[in-house]
N, C-alpha and C positions, 0 to 999 in steps of 0.2 A: 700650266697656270701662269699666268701674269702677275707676278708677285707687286712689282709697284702697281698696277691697278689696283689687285686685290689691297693692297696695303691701304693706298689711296681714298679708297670707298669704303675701310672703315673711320677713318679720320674724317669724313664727309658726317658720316653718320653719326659721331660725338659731336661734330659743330652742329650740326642740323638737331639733336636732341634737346640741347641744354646750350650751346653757346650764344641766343639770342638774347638770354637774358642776361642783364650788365654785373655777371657774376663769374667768378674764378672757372673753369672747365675742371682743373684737376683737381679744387682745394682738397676736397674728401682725400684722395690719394695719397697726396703728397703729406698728407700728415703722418701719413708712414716711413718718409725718409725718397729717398732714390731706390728704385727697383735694386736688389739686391740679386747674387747666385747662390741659393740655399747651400752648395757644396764647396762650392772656393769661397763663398764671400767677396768676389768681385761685379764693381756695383756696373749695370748696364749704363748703357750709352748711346746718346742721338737718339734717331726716331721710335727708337724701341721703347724709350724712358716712356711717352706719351703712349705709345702703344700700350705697357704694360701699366699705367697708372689710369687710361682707360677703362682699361679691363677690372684693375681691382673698383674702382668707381661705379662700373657697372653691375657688378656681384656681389659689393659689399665685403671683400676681404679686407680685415684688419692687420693685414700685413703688406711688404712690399717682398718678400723671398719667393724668389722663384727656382724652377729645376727641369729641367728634360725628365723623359719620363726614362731613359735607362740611367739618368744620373738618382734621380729617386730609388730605382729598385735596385744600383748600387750601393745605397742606404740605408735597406731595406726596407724601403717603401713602398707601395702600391697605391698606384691613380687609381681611385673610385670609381666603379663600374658607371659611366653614360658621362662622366666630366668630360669637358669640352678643350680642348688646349687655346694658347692666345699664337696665333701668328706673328712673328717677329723676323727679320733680315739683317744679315750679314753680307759684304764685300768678299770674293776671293778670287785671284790671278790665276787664270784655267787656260788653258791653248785650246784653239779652236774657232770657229764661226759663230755666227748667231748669237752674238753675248753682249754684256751694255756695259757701256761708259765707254770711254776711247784705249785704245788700243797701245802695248806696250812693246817694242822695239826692240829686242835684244843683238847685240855684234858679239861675233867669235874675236878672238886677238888678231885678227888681219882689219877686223873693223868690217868686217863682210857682215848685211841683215841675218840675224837666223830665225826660228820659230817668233810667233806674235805670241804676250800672251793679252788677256783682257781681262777687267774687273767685271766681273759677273753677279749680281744678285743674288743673292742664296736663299730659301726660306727655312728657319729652324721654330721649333716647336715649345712653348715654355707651361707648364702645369703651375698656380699658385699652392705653398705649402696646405693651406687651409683643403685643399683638393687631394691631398692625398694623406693615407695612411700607414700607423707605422713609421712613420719618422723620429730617430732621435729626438730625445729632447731638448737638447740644447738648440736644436735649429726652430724647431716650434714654439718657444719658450719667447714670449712675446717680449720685444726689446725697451730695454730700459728708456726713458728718454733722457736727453742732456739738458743737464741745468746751464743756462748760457741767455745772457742780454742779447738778443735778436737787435733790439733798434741801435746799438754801440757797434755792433758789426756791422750792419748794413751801414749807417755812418762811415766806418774803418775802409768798405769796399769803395765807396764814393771818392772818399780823398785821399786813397794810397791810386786810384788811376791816374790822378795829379790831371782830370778835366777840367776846364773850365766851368761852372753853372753859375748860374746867377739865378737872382729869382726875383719875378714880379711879371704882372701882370697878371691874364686870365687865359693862359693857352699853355701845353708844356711841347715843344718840341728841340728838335737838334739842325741847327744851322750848319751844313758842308762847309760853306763858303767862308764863315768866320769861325769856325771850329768850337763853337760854345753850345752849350746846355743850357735850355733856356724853362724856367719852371713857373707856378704860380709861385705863390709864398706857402709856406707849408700851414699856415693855418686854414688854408682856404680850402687844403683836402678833407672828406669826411671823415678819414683815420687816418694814425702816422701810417700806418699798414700800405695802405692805398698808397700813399706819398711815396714811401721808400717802391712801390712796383712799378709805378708812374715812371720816379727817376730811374731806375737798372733799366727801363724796355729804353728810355732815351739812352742812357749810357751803352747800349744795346747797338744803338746806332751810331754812336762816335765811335766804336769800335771800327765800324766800317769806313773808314777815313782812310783814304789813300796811302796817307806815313802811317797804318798802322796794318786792319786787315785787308784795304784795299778793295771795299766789295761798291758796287753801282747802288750812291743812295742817294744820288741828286733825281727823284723822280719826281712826277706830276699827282697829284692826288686824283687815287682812281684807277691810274692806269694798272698793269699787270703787275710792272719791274714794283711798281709801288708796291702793292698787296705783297709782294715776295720777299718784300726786304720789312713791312709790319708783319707779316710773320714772324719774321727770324725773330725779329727784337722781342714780337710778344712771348717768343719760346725761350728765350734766353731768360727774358724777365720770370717765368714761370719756372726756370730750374735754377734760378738766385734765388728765388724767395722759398723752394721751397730749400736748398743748402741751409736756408739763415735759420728756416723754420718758421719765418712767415706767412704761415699757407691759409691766414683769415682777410685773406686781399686781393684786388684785382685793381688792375688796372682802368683808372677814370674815365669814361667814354669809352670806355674796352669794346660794348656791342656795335659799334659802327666801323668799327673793324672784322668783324667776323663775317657779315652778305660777302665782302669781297674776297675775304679768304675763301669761303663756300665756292664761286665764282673761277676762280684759280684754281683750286683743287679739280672743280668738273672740268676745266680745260685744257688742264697740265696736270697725268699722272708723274710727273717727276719734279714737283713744284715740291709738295713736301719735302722730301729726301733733301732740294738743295736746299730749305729753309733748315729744314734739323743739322745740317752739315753746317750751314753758319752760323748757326744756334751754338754747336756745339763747340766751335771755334772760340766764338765772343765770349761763352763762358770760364773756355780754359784762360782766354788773355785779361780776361776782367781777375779774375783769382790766382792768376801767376803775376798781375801787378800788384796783387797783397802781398805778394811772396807764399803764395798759398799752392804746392805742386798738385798739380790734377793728373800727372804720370800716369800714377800709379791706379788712377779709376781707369781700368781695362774692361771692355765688354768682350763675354765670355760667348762666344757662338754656338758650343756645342757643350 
């Protein structure tokens, strides 16, 4: 199997369902929090988040807990006869040929080459609590929610990055060249909702700034590098909004960004993985400049 293909064409397949219309992809999902691991309680990570908020969006689960199916029946759980699992991936450094990402070099103490090793693609396998039977209760026992000002935090994220934004006129984007944020005025959005998604996917983008993550985002409207870097931003913006608990918003003119994601994904199965990988990136440096540690969210592989 082809795991980034496979991975690939199902992400084609959530755009292609529902992402033409100028509406959220994950809102439904994300109301449930971050994909969580029903057995450790460590919350997943990168392209698995969308993976697995997919999946509950598509089925209807009112939860975001997941679990392997021998992490279940060490629970004593049982998956339900004819349930389906969600395919998800992991990274792991394996010796040998035929394996992706570039290659790792190790020296003995003379400094002499020895074995390579390589980051390889893994596929691991996640069952939704609602799927299976027999679980504790406390893991099934639907989660409280947090009483918390959403629009005072998302505020709090803006101006602990210590970015530039200004705001006026009728366009929102992010200038490389002068380093600013550049927004309408916020009454001009249809909800603050929207406002605050608009601003995180451009804050999304000054993250990519040379003195900070470094990534290519002086592109052309259209071309590929483009589509690849309004990815990232719109995926970073979709897991701040859903942190803050924002998840009745999308992004203003959001569908005229998705044909070319569509576009990208059929012509790079490795376009997502690097979108989710700076997705993931901008999210930790956007909430480690609140002083907010993302450490400790580990995605559990197995």
């Amino acid at each position: 199997m082809d795991i980034k293909q496979e991975i690939t064409n199902r992400i084609i397949a959530m755009l292609e369902k529902g992402g033409n219309e100028s509406s959220p992809m994950w809102t439904g999902a994300a109301n449930g929090g971050f994909p969580i691991n029903g057995k450790t309680g460590a919350a997943y990570r990168g392209l698995n988040v969308f993976l697995l908020w997919g999946a509950a969006m598509e089925n209807g689960y009112s939860q975001n807990v997941w679990m392997t199916y021998k992490q279940a029946a060490d629970l004593g759980g049982q998956v339900r006869k004819g349930e389906k699992s969600v395919l998800c991936a992991y990274y792991s450094l394996v010796k040998g040929k035929d394996t992706i990402q570039e290659n790792i070099e190790e020296s003995d103490a003379t400094g002499e080459p020895q074995n390579k090793k390589f980051s390889m693609c893994k596929p691991f396998y996640l069952f939704n609590v609602s799927q299976i039977d027999g679980l504790p209760e406390s893991i099934t026992a639907e989660a409280a929610k947090i009483e918390f000002n959403p629009i005072e935090q998302a505020e709090y994220l803006l101006s602990a990055s210590e970015a530039v934004i200004k705001h006026g006129g009728n366009k929102a984007f992010y200038s490389p060249s002068k380093d600013i944020i550049c927004l309408p005025e916020r009454e001009a959005f249809t909800s603050r909702e929207n406002y605050y998604a608009t601003a995180l996917h451009e804050l999304a983008h000054w993250t990519g700034h040379m003195t900070r993550l470094n990534r290519r985002i002086a592109n052309r409207f259209g071309d590929q590098a483009y589509s690849r870097e309004e990815c990232a931003a719109d995926l970073t913006s979709a897991m701040l909004m859903a942190y803050l608990g924002l998840i009745d918003a999308t992004i203003e003119n959001h569908a005229a960004y998705i044909e070319s994601w569509i576009s990208v994904l059929k012509q790079d199965k490795t376009a997502i993985f690097t979108a989710s990988k700076h997705a993931s990136a901008a999210y930790d440096f956007i909430l480690n400049k609140a002083g907010i540690d993302t450490a400790a969210q580990v995605e559990l592989a197995e």
